[in-house]
N, C-alpha and C positions, 0 to 999 in steps of 0.2 A: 490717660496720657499715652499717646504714639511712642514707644520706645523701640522700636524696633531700628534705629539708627544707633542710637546707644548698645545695645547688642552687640548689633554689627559691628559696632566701634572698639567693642572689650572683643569681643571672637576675635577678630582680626590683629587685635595687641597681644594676644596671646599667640596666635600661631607666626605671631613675630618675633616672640619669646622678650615682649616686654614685663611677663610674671606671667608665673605659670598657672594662677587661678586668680579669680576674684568676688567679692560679694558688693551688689551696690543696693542701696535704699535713698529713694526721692522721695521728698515730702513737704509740707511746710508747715504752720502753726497749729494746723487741725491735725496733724495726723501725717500718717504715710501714704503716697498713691503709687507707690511702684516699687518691686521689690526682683531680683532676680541673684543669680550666683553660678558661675562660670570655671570650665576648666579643670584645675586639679589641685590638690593641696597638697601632694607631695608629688616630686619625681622622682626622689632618690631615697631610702636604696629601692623604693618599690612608688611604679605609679599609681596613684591613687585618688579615685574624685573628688572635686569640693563638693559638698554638701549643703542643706539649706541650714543647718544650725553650725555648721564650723566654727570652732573658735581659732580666733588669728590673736598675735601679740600684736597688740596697738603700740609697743613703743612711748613715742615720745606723747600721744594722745594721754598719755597718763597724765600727762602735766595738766589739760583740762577736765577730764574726768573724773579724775582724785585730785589731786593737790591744790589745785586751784580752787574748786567746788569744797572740799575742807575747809579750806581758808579764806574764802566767802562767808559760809556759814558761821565763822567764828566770826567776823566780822560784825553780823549779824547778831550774835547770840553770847559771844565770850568775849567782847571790847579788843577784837584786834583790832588794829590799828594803820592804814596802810605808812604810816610815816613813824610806826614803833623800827627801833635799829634794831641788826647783828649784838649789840652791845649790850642790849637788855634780854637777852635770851642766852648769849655764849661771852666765853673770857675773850672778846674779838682783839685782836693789835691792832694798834691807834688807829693804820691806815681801813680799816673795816668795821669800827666800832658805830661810826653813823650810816651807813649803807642801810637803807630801808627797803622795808616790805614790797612799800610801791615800787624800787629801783630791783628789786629780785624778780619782782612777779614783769615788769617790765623789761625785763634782761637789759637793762641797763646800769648794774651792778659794778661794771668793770672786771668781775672776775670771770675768768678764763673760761673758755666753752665748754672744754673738757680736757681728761685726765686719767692715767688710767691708776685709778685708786686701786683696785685689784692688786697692782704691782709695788705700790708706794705703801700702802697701809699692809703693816702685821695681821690685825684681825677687822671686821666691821665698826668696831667701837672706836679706829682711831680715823674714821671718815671724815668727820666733822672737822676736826682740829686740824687734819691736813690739807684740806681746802682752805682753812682761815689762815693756813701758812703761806697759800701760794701769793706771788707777785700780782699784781692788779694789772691789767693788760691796759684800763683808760681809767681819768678819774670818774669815780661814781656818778653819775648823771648824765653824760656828756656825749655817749652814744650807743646805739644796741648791738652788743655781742652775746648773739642767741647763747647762753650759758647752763648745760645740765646740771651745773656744778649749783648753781642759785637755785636751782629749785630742789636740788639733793638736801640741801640746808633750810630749805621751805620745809622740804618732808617733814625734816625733822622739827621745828619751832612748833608746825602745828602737834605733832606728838608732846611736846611741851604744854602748849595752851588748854591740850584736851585731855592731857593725862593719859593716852593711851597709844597705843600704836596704831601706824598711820592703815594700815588694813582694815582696824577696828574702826576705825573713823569713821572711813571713808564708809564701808559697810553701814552701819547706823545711822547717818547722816545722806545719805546719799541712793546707794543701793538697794534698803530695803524699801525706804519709803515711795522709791521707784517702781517698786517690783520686780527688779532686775532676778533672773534666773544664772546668767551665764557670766555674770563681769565680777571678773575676783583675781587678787594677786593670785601665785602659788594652785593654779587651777589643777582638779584633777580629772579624769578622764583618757581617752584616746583618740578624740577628732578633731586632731589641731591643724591648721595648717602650720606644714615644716619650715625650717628656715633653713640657719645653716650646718655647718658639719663643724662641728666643735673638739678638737683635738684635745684640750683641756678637760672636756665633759667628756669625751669618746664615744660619740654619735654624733646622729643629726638631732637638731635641737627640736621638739616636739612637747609642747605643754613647761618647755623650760625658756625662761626670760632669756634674749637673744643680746641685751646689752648686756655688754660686759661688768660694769659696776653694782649695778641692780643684779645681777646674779652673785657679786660677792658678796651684797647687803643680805642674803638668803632671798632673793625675790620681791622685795619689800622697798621701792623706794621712789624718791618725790621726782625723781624724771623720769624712770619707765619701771615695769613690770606687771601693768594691768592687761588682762584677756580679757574679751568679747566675744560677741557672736555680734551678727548684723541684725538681729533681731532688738536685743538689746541696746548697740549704737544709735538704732532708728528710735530710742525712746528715748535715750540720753539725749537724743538731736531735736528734735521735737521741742523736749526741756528748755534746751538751747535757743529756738526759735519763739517760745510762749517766755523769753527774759524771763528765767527762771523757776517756772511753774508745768507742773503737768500731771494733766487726770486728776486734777482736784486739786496736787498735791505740792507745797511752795515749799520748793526745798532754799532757791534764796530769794530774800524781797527783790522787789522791781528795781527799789532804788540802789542796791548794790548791785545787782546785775548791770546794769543799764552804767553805771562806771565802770565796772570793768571791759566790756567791751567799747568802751571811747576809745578812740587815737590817743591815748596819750603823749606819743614819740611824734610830733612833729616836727621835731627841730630835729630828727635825728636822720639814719639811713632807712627805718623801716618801719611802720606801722605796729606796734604792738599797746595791746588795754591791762588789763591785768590775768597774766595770763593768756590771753588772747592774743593771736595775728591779727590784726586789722589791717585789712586793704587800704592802703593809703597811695601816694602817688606811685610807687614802684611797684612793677607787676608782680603777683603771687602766684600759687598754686590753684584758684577759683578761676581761673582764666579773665577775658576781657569784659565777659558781661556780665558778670558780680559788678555792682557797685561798691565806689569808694564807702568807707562805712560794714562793708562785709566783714564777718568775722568766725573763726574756727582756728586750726590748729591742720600739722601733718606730724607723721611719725615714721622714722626711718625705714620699719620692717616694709615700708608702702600704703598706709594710711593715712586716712584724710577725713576730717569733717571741716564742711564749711556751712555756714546759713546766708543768705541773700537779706542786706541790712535793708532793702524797701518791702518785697515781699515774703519776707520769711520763710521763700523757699530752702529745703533744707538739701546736702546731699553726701551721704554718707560712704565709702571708697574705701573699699578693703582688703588689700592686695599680700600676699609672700614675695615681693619683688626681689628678696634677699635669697628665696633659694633658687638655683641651688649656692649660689653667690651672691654676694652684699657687692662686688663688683659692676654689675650692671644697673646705672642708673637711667635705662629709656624709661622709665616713666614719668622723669621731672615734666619733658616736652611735652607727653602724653597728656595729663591731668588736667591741665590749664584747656585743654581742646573738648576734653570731655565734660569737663565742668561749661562751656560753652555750647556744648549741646544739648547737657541737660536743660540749660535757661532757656533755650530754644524752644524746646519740646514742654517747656512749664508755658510756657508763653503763648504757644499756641492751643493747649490744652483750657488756659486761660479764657483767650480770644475768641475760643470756640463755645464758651457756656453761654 
């Protein structure tokens, strides 16, 4: 693959100060064919370069990573259910009692995007209970309000279904059978890229979870605090592209996979499967030449996976956009342009064999 526009594309965003580093991997159902990492991974209070194993906070990527891929394989293997309720897992009130699986993994839930539990909850144990208190923002089914809060409550059901904590889970079901080296809550080490400068923490945030709630939860929870490396992502992406299998190894069947990444929100404002963004008629972060049908996930710190639903090109986008501030959003317009080059450069890579 010609990637030398792509390059050029992340150089020049960076000496724009659209993020101060980044790591990408191209690929599609065989495998990886392009891999590179840009820039620097910290600027404050020392600068410092990105690297080719850095690990970044993927954020909101947790949601398909861990939580979702838990609860797939339950799916699969322990009788979850996507149309089991709030009701048969928690003491839910009336108004939350039927709210299902499919309407959390679907953020069409009606409850609230977010919150800051940190402020509102005494200790981590009263997380649960005070989301199931708040007000419903729409009735359950009716349309998508991307909600962290629904998948804070996924974390926790599947630690219910599997007996154990959602780390463990996710690890045993997921991570090992992957081979995964670098992707883990609560990582330790020192090559991370930095985020922000946390007054509460008294530093810049380094190998510490950058959401706020996931770090009251101790690092542990169903809408963010998993680390990566781009090494790593490129496998988990792959997975992603092979509908649920890789290197031999079927972490969920074909036939779950392949529903969760359906459109299920047609009728709504945005494309989401289970778990999954789906490209549907409103534009996304995959830019214009992903096809409807496309599917992945982004995550605040500046990450992003997407797969391409006809060729299963994959492409993986790994950014600290947040340091040295979560202020600076140039890379929304960014990604959609780049993800448009890469389908470029896959296509002509294609064309040429």
């Amino acid at each position: 693959m010609n990637a030398a526009n792509i390059d050029q594309m992340i150089n020049q965003a960076i000496a724009d100060g659209v993020f101060p580093g980044a790591a990408i991997s191209i690929g599609d159902k065989n495998g990886e064919i392009y891999r590179n990492f840009y820039g620097f991974r910290a600027l404050e209070p020392d600068k410092i370069p990105m690297e080719a194993n850095t690990v970044f906070d993927l954020a909101s990527l947790t949601k398909i990573v861990s939580t979702t891929m838990v609860a797939l394989c339950f799916m699969d293997v322990q009788g979850l259910k996507t149309d089991d309720t709030l009701g048969m897992f928690f003491d839910a009130p009336e108004d939350k009692k039927d709210i299902t699986i499919r309407q959390i993994m679907t953020h069409t839930s009606g409850l609230p995007a977010h919150a800051p539990l940190y402020e509102l909850c005494t200790n981590p144990s009263d997380v649960h209970r005070t989301i199931l208190e708040m007000p419903l923002l729409a009735p359950p089914g009716t349309n998508v309000v991307y909600s962290c809060l629904g998948f804070i409550l996924l974390g926790k059901i599947c630690e219910i279904v599997g007996n154990a904590p959602l780390d463990e889970l996710v690890r045993r079901f997921v991570f090992e059978p992957l081979g995964l080296t670098a992707t883990v809550y609560k990582p330790a080490g020192d090559n991370f890229a930095v985020t922000e400068y946390c007054e509460t923490y008294g530093g810049w945030l380094s190998g510490v979870v950058h959401d706020e709630n996931a770090r009251f939860m101790g690092g542990v929870s169903g809408n963010a605090g998993i680390f990566a490396d781009i090494n790593d992502c490129s496998i988990i992406t792959a997975m992603f592209a092979n509908k649920g299998k890789w290197n031999g190894k079927t972490i969920v069947s074909q036939n779950i996979f392949e529903q969760a990444i359906q459109n299920l929100t047609n009728h709504c404002n945005e494309g989401r499967g289970l778990g999954f963004a789906v490209k549907g008629r409103a534009p996304v972060s995959c830019g214009t030449i992903f096809p409807e049908g496309s599917y992945g996930h982004t995550g605040f710190t500046g990450t992003s996976m997407w797969v391409d639903a006809e060729t299963s090109q994959y492409v993986v986008f790994l950014t600290n956009r947040v340091h040295p501030t979560r202020d600076n959003n140039l890379l929304i317009p960014f990604r959609g342009k780049l993800h448009d080059a890469c389908a470029k450069a896959y296509k002509d890579m294609e064309d040429a064999q």
